[in-house]
N, C-alpha and C positions, 0 to 999 in steps of 0.2 A: 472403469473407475466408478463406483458407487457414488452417487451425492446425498441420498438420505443421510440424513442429521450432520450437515457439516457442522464440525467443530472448531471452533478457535482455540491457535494455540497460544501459548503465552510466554513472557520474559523466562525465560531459562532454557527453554523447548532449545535444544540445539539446530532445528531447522529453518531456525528465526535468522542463525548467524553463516547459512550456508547460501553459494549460488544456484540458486535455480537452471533447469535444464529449459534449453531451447524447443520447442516444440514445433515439429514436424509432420503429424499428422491433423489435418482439420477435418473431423468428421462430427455426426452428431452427440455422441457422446461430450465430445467436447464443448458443443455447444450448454448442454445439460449443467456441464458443471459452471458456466460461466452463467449462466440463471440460477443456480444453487447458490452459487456468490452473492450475484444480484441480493436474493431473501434474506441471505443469513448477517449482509452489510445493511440491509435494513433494518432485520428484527435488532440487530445491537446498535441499530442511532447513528452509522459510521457512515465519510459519507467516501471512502475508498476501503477498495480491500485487496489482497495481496494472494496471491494459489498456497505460498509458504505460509502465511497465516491460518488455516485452513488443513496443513497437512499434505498439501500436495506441493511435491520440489518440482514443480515447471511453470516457466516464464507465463504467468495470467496474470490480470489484475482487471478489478473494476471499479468504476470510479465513477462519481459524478460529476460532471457538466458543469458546475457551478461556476458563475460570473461573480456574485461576493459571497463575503461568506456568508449570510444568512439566507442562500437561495435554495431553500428545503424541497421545492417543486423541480429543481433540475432533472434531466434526463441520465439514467445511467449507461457508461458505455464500457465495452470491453475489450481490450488490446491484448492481443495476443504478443510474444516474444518484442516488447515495444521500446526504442531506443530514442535519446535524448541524441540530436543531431546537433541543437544550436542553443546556446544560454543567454540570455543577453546582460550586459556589465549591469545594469540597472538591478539592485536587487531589494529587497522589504523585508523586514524581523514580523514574524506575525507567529501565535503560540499555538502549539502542535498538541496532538495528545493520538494516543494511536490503541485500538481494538485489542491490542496483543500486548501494552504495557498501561493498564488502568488503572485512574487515579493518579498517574502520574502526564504535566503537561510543562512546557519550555517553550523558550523563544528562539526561534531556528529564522537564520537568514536563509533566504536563497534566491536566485535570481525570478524575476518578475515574470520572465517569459521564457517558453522555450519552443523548439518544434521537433517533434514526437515522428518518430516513425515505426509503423507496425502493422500486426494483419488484422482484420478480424477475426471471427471464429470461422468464416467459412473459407479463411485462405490469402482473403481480397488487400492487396497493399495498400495502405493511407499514411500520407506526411498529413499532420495537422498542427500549427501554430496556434499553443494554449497562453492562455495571460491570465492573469494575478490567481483567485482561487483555484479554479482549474490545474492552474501550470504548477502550484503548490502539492495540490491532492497527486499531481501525476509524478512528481519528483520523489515524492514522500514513498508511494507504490511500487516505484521502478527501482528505490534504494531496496525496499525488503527482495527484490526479484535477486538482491544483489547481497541479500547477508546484513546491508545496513540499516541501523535504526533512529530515530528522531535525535533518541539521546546521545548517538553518538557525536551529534553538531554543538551540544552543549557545551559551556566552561569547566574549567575543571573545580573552579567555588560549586555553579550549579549540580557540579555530575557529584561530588561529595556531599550536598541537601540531599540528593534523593538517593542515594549508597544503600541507605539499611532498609529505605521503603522498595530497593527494586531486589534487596536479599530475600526478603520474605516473599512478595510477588514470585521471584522463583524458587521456594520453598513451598510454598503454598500450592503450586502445583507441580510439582514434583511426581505426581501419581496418575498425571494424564496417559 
């Protein structure tokens, strides 16, 4: 799998709404693309990003570290095939906005905390219990591994405000 010039895809892209494939082999290629990621969630400002965002249908994501939200210095990390083990009842509305539907942002509750289970790129298993940004950015990730997006957590007042701004978003790239 190539990483020169990963691309983002966008609201319409069918592979936005599909499940990701588990992945079974950890070699350096894989590694490659999961620093492809790293640059390409940087050069667009983002501070997670998803393999299906990107074009590729298998379970990746990267994401950064971050303790609140304005921690622009966090470390990026990357989980392979990564699963949501424990949510906790405690949850926060806090406003979302995502690489693959632009200009568009909402208020998405979800629980405060969770703990994550997944491999790195070289294979290695890790449980890690995230809290508040973090455990946001990692929820948000592991929806797109899953087909789901911010706005599907929306109202249905709010998901009618943004209707015709997410027809044209997927018209508008229609030619990817």
């Amino acid at each position: 799998m190539g990483t020169a010039g990963l691309k983002l895809r966008y609201y319409g892209d069918p592979i936005l709404r599909r499940r990701a494939e588990e992945i079974t082999v950890f070699d350096p290629p894989l590694r490659g693309v999961a620093d492809a990621m790293v640059e390409t969630m940087r050069e667009a400002e983002g501070v997670g990003l998803a393999a299906p965002q990107v074009g590729i249908e298998r379970r990746l994501l990267v994401a950064l570290d971050m303790r609140t939200p304005d921690d622009d210095g966090a470390a990026p990390i990357a989980m392979v095939n990564p699963e949501i083990t424990e949510r906790s009842r405690e949850t926060w509305v806090f406003e979302e906005g995502c690489l693959s539907i632009p200009g568009i942002r909402g208020d998405v509750t979800r629980p405060s905390q969770v703990k994550v289970r997944y491999r790195d790129v070289d294979g290695r298993e890790h449980t890690i219990d995230a809290e508040g940004m973090f455990a946001r950015i990692l929820q948000h990730e592991i929806d797109h591994l899953d087909g789901k997006l911010f706005i599907d957590y929306l109202s249905l007042a709010e998901k009618t405000l943004i209707k015709t701004r997410l027809k044209k978003l997927a018209h508008s790239h229609d030619d990817q």
